[in-house]
Backbone as JSON Lines, residues from 0, in Angstrom:
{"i":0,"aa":"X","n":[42.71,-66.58,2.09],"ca":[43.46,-66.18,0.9],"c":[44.79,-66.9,0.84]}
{"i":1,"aa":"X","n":[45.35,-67.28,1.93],"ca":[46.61,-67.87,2.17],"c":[46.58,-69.31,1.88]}
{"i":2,"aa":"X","n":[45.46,-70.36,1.59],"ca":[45.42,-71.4,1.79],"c":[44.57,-72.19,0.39]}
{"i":3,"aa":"X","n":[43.64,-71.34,0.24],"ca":[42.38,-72.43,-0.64],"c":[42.78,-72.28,-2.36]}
{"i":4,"aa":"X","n":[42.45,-72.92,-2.7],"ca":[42.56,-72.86,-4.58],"c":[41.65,-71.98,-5.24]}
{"i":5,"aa":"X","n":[42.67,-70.89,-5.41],"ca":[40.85,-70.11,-5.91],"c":[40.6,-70.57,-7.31]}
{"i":6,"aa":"X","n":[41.4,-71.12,-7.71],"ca":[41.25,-71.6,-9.3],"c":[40.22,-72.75,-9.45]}
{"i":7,"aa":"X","n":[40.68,-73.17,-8.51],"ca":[39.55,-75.03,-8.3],"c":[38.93,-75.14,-6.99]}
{"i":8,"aa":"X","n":[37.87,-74.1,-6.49],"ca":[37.45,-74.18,-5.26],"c":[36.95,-75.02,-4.93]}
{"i":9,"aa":"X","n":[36.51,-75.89,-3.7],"ca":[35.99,-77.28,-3.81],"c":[34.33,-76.64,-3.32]}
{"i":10,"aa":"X","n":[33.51,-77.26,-4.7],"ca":[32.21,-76.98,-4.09],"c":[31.92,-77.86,-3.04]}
{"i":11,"aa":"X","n":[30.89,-77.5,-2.67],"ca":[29.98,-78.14,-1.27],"c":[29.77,-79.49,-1.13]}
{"i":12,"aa":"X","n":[29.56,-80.35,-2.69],"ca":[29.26,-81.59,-2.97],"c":[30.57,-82.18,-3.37]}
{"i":13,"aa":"X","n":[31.24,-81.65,-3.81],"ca":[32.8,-82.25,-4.04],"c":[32.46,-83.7,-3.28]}
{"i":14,"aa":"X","n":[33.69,-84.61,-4.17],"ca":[33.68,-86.21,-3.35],"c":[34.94,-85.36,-2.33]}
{"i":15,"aa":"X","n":[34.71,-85.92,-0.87],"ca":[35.74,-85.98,0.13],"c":[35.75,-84.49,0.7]}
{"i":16,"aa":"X","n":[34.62,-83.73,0.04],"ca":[35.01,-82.53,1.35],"c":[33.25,-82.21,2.13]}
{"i":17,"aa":"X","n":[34.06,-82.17,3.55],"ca":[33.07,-82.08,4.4],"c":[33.09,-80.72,5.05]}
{"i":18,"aa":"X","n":[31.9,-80.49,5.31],"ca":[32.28,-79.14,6.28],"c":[32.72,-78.88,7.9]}
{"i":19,"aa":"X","n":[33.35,-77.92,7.98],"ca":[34.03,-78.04,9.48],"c":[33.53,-77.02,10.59]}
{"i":20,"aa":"X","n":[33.17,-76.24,9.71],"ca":[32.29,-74.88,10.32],"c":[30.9,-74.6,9.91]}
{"i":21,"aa":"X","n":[29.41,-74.7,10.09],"ca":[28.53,-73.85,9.54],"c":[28.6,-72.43,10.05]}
{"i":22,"aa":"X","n":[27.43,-71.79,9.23],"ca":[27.04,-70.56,9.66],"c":[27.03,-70.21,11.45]}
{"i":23,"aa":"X","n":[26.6,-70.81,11.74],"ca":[26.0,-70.79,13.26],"c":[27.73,-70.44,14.4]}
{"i":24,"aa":"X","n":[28.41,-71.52,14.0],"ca":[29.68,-71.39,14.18],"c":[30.95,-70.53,13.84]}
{"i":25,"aa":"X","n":[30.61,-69.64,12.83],"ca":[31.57,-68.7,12.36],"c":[30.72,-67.5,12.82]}
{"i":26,"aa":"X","n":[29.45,-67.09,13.17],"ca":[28.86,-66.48,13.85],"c":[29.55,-66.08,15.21]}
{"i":27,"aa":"X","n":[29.67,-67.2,16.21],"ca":[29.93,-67.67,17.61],"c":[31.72,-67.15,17.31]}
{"i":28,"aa":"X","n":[32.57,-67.66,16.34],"ca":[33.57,-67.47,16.19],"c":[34.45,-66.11,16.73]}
{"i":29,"aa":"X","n":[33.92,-65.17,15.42],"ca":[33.43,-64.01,15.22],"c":[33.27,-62.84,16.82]}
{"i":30,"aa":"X","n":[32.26,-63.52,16.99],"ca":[32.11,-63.27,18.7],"c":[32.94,-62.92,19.5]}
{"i":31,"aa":"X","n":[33.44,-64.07,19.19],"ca":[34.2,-64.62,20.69],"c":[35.6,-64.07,20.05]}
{"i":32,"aa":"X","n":[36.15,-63.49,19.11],"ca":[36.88,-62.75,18.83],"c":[36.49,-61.44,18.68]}
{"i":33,"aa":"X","n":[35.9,-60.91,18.51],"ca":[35.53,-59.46,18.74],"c":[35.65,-58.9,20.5]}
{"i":34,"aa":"X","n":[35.46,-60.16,21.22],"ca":[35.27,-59.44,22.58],"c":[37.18,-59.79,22.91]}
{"i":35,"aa":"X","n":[37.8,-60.82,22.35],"ca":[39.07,-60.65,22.74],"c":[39.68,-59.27,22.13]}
{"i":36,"aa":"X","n":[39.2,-59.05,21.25],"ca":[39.81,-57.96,20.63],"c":[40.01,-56.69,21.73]}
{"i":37,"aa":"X","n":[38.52,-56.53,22.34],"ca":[38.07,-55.51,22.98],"c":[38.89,-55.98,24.4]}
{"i":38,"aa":"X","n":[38.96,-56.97,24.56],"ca":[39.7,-57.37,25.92],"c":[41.02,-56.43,26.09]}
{"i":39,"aa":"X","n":[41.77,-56.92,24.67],"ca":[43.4,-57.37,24.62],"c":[43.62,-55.32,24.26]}
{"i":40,"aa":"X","n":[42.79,-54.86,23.29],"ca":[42.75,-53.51,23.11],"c":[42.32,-52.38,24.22]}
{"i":41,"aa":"X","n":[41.87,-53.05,25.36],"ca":[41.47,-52.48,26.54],"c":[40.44,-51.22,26.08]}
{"i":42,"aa":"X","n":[39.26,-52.21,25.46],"ca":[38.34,-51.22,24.71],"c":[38.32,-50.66,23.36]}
{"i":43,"aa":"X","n":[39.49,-51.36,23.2],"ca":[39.6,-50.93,21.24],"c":[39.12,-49.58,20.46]}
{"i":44,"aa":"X","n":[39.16,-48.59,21.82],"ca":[39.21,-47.45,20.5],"c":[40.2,-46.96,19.98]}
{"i":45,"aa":"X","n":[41.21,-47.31,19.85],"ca":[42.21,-46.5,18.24],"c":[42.35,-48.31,17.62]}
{"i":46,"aa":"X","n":[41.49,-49.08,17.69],"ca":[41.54,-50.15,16.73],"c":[41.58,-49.71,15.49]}
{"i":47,"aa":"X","n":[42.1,-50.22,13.99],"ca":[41.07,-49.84,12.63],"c":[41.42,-51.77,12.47]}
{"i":48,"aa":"X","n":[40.23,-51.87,11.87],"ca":[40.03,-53.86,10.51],"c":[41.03,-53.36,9.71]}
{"i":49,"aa":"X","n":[41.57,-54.13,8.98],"ca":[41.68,-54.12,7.79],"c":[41.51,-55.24,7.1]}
{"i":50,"aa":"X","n":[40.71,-55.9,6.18],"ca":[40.33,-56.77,6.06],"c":[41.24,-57.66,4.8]}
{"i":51,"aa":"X","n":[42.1,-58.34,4.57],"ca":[42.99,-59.04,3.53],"c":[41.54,-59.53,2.07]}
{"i":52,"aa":"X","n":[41.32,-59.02,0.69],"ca":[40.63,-59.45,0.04],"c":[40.81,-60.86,-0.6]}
{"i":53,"aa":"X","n":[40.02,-61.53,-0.75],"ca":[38.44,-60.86,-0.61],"c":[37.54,-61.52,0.55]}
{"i":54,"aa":"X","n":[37.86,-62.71,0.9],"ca":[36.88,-62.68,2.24],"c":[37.04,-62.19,3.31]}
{"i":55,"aa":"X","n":[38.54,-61.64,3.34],"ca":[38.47,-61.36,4.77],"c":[38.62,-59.91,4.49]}
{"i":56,"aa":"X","n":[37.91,-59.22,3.75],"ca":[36.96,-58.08,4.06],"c":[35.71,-58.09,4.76]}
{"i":57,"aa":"X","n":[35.26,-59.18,3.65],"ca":[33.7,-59.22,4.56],"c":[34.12,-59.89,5.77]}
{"i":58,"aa":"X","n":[34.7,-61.03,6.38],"ca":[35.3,-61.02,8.14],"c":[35.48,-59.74,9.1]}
{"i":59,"aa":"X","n":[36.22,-58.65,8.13],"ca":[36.84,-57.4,9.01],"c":[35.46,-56.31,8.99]}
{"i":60,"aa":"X","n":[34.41,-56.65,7.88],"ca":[33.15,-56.02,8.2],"c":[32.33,-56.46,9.21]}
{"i":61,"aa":"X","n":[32.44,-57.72,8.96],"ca":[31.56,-58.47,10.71],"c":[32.11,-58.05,12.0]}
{"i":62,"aa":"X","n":[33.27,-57.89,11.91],"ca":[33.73,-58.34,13.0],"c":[33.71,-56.31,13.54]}
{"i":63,"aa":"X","n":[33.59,-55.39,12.9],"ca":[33.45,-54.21,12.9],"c":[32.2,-53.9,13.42]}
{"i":64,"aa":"X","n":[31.18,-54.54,12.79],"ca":[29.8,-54.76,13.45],"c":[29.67,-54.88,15.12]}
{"i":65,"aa":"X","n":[30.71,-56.49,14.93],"ca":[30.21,-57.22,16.52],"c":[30.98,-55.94,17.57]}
{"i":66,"aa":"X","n":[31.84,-55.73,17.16],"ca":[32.92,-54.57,18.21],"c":[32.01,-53.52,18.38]}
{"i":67,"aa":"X","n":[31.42,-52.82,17.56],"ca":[30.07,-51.68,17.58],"c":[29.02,-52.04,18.49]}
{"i":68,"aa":"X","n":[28.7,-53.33,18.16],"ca":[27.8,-53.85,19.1],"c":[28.31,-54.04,20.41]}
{"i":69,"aa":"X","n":[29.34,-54.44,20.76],"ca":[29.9,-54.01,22.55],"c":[30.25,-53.18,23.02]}
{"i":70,"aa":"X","n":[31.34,-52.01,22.03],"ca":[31.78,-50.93,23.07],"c":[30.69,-49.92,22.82]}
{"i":71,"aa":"X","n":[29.78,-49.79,21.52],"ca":[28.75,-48.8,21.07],"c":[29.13,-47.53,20.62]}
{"i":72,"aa":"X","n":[30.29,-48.03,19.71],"ca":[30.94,-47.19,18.53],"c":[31.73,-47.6,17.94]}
{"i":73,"aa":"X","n":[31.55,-46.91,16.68],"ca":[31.73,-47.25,15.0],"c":[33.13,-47.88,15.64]}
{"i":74,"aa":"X","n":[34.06,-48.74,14.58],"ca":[35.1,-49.05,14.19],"c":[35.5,-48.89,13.09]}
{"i":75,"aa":"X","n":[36.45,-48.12,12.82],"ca":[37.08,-47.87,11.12],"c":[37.46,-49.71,11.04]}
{"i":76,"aa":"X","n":[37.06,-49.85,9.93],"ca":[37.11,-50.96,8.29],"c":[37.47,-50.55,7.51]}
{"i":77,"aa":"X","n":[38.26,-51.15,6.47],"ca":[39.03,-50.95,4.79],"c":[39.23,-52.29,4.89]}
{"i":78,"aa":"X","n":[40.18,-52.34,3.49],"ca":[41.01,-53.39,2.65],"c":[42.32,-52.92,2.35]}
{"i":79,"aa":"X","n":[43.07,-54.22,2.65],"ca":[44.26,-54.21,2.29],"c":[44.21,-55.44,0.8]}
{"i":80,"aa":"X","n":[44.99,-54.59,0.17],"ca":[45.54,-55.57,-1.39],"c":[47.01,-55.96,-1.1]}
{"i":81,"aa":"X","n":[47.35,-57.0,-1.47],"ca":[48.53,-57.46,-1.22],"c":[48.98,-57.81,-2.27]}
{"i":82,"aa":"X","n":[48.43,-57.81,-3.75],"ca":[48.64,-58.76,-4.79],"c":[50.17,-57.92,-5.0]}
{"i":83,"aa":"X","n":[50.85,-57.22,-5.53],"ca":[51.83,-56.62,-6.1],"c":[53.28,-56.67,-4.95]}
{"i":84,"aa":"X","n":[52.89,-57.33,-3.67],"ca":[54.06,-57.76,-2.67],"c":[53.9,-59.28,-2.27]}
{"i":85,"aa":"X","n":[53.33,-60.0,-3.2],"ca":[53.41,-61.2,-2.92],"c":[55.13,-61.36,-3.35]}
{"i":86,"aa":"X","n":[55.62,-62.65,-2.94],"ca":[56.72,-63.49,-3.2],"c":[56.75,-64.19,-4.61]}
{"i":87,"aa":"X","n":[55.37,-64.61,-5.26],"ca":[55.37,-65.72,-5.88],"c":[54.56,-65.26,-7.04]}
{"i":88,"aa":"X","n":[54.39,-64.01,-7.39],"ca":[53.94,-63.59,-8.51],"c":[54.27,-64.0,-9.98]}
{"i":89,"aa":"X","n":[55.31,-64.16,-9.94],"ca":[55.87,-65.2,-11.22],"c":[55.71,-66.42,-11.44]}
{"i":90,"aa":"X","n":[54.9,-67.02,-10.1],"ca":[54.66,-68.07,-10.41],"c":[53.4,-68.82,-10.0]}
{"i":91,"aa":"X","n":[52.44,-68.0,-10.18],"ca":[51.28,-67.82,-10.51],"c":[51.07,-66.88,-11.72]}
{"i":92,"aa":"X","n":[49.28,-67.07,-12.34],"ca":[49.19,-66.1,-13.46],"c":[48.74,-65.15,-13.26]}
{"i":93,"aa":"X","n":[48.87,-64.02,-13.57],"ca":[48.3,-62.97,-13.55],"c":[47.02,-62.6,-12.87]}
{"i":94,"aa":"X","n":[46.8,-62.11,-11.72],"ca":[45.71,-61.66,-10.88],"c":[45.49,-60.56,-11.43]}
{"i":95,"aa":"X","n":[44.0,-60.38,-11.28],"ca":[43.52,-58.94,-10.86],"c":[43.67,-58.16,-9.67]}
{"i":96,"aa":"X","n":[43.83,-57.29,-9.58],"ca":[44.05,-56.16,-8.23],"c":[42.76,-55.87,-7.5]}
{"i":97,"aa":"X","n":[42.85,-56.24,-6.31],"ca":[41.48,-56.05,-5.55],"c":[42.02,-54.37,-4.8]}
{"i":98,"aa":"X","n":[41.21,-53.65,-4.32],"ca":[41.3,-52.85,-3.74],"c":[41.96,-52.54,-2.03]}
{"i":99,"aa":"X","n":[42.86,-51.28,-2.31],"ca":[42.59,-50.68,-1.01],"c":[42.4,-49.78,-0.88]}
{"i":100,"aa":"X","n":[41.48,-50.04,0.79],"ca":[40.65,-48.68,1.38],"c":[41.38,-48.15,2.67]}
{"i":101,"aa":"X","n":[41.82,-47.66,2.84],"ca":[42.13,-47.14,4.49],"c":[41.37,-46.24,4.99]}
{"i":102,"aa":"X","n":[40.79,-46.13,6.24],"ca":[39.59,-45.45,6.71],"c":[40.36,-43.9,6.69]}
{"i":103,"aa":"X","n":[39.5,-42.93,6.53],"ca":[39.83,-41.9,6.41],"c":[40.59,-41.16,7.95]}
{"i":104,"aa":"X","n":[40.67,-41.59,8.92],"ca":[41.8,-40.99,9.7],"c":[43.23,-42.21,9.64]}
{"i":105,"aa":"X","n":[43.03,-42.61,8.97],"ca":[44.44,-43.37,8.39],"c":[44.9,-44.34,9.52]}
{"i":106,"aa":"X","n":[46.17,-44.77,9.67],"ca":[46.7,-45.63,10.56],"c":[47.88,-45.49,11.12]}
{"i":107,"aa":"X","n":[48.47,-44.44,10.78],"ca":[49.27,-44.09,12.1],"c":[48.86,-43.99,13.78]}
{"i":108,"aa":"X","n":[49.73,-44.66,14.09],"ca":[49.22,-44.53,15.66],"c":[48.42,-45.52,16.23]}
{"i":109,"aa":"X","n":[47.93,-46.22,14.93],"ca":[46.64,-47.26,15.73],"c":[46.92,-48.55,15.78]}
{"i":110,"aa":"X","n":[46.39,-49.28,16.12],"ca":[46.49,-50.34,16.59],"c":[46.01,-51.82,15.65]}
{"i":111,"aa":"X","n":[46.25,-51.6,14.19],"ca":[45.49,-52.63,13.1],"c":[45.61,-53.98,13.13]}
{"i":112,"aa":"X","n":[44.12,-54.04,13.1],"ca":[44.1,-55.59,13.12],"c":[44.06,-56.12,11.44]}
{"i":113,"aa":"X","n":[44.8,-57.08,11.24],"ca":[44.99,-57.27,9.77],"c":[43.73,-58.43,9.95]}
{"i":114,"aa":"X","n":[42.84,-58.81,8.86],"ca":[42.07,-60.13,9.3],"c":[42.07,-61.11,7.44]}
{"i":115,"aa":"X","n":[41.92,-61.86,7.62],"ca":[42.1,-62.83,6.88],"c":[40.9,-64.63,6.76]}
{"i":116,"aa":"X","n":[40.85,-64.81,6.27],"ca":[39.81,-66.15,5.84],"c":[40.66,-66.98,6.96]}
{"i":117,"aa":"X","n":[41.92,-67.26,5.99],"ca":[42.62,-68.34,6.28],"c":[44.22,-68.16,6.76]}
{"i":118,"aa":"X","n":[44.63,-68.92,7.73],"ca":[46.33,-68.78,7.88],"c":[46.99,-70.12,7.76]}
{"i":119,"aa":"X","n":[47.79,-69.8,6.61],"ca":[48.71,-71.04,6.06],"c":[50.13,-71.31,6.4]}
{"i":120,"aa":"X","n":[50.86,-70.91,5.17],"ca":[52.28,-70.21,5.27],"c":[52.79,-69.14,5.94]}
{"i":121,"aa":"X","n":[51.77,-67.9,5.9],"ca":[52.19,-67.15,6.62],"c":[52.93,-66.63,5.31]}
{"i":122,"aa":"X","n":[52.59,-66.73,4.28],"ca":[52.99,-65.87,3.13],"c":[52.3,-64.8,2.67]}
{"i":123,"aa":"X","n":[51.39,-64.92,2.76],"ca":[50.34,-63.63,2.51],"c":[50.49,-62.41,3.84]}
{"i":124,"aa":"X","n":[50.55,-62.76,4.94],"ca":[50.74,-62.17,5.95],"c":[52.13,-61.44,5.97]}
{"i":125,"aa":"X","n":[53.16,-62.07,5.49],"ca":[54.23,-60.93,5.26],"c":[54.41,-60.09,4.59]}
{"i":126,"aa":"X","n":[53.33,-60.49,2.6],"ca":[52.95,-59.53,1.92],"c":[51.96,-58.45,2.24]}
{"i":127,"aa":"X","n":[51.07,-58.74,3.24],"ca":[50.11,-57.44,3.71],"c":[51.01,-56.89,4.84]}
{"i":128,"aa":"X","n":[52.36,-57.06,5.94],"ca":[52.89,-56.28,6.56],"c":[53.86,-55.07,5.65]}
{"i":129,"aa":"X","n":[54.29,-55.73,4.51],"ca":[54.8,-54.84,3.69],"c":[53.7,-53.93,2.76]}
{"i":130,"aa":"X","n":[53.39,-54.29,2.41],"ca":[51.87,-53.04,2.3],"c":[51.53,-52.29,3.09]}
{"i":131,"aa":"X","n":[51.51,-53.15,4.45],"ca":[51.0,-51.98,5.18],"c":[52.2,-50.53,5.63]}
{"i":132,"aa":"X","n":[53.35,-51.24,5.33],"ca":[54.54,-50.45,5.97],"c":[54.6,-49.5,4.89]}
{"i":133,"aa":"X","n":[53.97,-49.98,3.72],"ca":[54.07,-48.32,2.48],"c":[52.65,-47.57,3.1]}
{"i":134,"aa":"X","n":[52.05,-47.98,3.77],"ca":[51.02,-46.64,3.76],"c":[51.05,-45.92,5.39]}
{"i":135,"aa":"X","n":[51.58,-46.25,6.66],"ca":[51.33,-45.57,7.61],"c":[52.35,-46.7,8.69]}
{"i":136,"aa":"X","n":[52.63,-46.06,9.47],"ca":[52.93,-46.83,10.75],"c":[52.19,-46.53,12.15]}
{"i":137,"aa":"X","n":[51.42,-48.03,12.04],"ca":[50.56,-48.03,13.08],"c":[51.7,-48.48,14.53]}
{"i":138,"aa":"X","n":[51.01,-47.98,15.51],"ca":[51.19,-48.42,17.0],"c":[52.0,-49.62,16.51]}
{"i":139,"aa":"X","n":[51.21,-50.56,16.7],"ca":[51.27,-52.18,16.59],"c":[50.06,-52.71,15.45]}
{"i":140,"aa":"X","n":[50.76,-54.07,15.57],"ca":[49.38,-54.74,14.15],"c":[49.35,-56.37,14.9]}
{"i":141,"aa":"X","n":[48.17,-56.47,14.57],"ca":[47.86,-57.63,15.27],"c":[46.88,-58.68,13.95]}
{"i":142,"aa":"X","n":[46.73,-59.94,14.13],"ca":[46.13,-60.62,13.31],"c":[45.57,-61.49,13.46]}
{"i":143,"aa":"X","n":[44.05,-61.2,12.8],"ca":[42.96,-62.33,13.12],"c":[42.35,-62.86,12.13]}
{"i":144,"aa":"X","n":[42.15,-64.43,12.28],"ca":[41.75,-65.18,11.22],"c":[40.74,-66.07,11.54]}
{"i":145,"aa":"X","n":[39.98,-66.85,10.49],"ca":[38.75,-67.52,10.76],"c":[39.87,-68.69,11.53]}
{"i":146,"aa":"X","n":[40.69,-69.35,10.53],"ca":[40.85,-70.85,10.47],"c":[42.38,-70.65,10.53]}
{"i":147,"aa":"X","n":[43.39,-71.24,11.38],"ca":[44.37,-71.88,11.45],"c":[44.77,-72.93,10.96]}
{"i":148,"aa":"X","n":[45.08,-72.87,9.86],"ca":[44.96,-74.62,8.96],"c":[46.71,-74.98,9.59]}
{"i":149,"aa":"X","n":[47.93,-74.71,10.1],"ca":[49.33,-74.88,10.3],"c":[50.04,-75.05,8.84]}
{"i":150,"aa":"X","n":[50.95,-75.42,9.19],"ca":[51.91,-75.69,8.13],"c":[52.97,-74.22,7.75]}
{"i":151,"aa":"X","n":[52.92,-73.55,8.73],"ca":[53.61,-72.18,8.44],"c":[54.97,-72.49,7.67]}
{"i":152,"aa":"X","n":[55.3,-71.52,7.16],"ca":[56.63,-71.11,6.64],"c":[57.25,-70.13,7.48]}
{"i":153,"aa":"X","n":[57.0,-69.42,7.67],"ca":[57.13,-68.06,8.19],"c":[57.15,-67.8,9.8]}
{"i":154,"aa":"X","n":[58.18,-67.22,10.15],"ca":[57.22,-67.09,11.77],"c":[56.31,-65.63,12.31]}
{"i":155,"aa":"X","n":[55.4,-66.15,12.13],"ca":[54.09,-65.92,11.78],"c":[53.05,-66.37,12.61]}
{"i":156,"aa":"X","n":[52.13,-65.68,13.59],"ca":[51.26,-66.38,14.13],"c":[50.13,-65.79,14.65]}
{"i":157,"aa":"X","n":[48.94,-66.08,14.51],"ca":[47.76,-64.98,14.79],"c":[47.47,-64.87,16.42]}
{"i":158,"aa":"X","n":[47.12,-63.74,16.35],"ca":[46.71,-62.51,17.54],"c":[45.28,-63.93,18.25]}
{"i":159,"aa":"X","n":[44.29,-63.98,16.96],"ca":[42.85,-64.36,17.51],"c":[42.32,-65.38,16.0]}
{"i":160,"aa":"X","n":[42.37,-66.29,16.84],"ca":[42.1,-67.76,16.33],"c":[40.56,-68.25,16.14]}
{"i":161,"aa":"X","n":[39.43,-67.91,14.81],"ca":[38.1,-68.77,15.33],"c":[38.17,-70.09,15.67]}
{"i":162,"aa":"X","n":[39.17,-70.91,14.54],"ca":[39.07,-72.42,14.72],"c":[40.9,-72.84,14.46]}
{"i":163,"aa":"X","n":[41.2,-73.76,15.43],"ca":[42.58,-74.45,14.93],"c":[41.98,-75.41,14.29]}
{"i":164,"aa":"X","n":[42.59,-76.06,12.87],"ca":[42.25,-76.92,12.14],"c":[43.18,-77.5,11.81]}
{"i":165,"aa":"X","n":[43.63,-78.28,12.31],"ca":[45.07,-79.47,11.8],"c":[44.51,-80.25,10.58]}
{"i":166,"aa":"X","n":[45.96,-79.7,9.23],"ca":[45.22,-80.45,8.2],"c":[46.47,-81.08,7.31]}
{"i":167,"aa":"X","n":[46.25,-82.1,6.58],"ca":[47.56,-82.17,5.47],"c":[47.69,-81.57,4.28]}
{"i":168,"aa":"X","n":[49.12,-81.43,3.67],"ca":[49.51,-80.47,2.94],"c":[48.62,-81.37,1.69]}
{"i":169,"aa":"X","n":[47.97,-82.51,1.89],"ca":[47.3,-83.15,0.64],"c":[46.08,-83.03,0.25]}
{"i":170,"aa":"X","n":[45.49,-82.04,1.65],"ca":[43.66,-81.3,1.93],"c":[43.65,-79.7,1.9]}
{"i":171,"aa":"X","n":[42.68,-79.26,1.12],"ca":[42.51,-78.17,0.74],"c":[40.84,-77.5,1.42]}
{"i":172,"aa":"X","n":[41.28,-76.31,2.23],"ca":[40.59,-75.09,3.0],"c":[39.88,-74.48,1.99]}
{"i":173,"aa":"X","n":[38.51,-74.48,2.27],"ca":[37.43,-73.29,1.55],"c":[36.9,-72.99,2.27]}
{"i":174,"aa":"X","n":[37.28,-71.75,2.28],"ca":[35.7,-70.91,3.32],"c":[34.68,-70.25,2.56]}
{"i":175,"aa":"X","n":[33.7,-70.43,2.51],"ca":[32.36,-69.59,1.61],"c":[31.92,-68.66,3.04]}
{"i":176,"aa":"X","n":[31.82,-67.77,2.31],"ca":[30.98,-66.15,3.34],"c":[30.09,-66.36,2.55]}
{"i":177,"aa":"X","n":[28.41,-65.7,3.17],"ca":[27.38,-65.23,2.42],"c":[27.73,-64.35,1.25]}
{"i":178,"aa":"X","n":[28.39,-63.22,1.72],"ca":[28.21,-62.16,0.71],"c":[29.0,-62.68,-0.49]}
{"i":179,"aa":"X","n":[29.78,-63.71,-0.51],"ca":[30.68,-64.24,-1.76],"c":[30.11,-65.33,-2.51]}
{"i":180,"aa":"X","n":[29.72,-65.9,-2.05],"ca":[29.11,-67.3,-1.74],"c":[27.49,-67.94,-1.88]}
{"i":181,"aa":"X","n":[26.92,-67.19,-0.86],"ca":[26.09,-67.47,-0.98],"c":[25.02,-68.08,0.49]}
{"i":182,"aa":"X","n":[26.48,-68.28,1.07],"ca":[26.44,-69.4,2.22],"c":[27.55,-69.28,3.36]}
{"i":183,"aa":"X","n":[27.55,-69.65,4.91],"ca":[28.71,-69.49,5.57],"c":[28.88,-71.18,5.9]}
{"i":184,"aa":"X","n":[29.99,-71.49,5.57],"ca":[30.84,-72.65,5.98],"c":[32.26,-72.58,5.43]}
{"i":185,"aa":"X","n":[33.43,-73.59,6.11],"ca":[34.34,-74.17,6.33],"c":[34.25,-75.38,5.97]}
{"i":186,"aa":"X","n":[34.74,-75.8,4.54],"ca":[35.0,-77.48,3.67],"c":[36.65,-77.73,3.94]}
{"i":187,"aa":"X","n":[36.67,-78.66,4.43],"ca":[37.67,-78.97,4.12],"c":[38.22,-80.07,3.05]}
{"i":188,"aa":"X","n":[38.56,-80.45,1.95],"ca":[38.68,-81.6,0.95],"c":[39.87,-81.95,0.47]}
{"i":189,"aa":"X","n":[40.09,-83.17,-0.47],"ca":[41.32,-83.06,-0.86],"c":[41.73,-82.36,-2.29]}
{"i":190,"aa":"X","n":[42.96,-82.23,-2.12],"ca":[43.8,-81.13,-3.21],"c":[43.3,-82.08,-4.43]}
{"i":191,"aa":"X","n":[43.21,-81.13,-5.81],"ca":[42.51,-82.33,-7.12],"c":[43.59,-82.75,-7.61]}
{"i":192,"aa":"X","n":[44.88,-81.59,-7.78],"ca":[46.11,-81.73,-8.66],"c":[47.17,-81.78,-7.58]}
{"i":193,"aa":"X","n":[48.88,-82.07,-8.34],"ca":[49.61,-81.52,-7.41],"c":[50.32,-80.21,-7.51]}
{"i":194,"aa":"X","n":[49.63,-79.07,-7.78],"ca":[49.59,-77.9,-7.38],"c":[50.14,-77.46,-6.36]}
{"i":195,"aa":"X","n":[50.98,-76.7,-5.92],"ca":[50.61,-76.14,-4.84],"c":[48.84,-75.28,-3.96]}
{"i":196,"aa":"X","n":[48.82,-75.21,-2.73],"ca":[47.69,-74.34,-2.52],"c":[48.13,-73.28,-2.21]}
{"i":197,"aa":"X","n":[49.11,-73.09,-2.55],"ca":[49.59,-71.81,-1.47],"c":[49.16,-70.66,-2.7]}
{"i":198,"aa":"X","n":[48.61,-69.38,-2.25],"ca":[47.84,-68.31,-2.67],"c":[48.83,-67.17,-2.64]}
């Protein structure tokens, strides 16, 4: 959410974008972050997801799965919306409001993992800590993302990393999930306009 054009996403065939991740690999990703999770949480039960919309809901649903599948119980999942604490709302057009869910024993006390597609600026990530600070104060909050593209603004830096991806501010990050998409991969291509990408 922090990185790709949702206005001009680069399809699959685009000239100049290749993919960096398949399915198979954001699978393995996934994984291998779910068990750090469980590492670093020393068993992750007062974990809750919260997943940044819209892909990295469906991320904070996988990754809710894979954690179920090791310790062999549920993990609270929701969504966090960030649109109305962004920075840059004026200068972008008008979004629609995606939803939030907070699991029904809420988040005080716990330990939230914020999760996200993509980490850019580190602008979106300060707008979902202020969101989150209007609805509960957790323990601590921690943050996990598919793709590390750099270029931060912010200091800002994720908990659990699937892929570092060193890229220029002149190449533009798409991640397609199945459930959005159609398909799981990581394109990376170049920017069409000079736009900013920042989300």
């Amino acid at each position: 959410m922090d990185t790709h054009d949702a206005q001009n996403p680069q399809h699959p065939h685009s000239p100049g974008a290749r993919s960096v991740l398949e399915g198979p690999d954001i699978a393995r990703a996934l994984t291998r972050i779910a068990h750090e999770i469980v590492e670093r949480a020393k068993g992750a039960e007062d974990v809750v997801l919260l997943g940044i919309p819209t892909r990295g809901v469906f991320l904070a649903r996988r990754l809710a799965e894979k954690l179920e599948e090791i310790t062999g119980r549920p993990v609270p999942v929701g969504s966090l919306d960030i649109t109305m604490y962004r920075d840059d709302l004026r200068m972008h057009p008008p979004r629609a409001l995606a939803r939030t869910e907070i699991p029904g024993d809420g988040i005080d006390g716990r330990l939230v993992v914020l999760v996200d597609d993509v980490l850019f600026s580190g602008r979106t990530i300060r707008a979902a800590l202020d969101a989150l600070n209007d609805i509960g104060r957790p323990r601590a909050v921690q943050l996990a993302v598919l793709v590390d593209r750099g270029h931060r603004e912010l200091p800002i830096r994720a908990d659990y990393v699937g892929k570092n991806l060193p890229t220029s501010l002149r190449e533009t990050v798409k991640v397609q999930l199945a459930e959005e998409d159609g398909r799981d991969a990581v394109l990376l291509g170049a920017k069409r306009d000079s736009r900013t990408a920042e989300q």
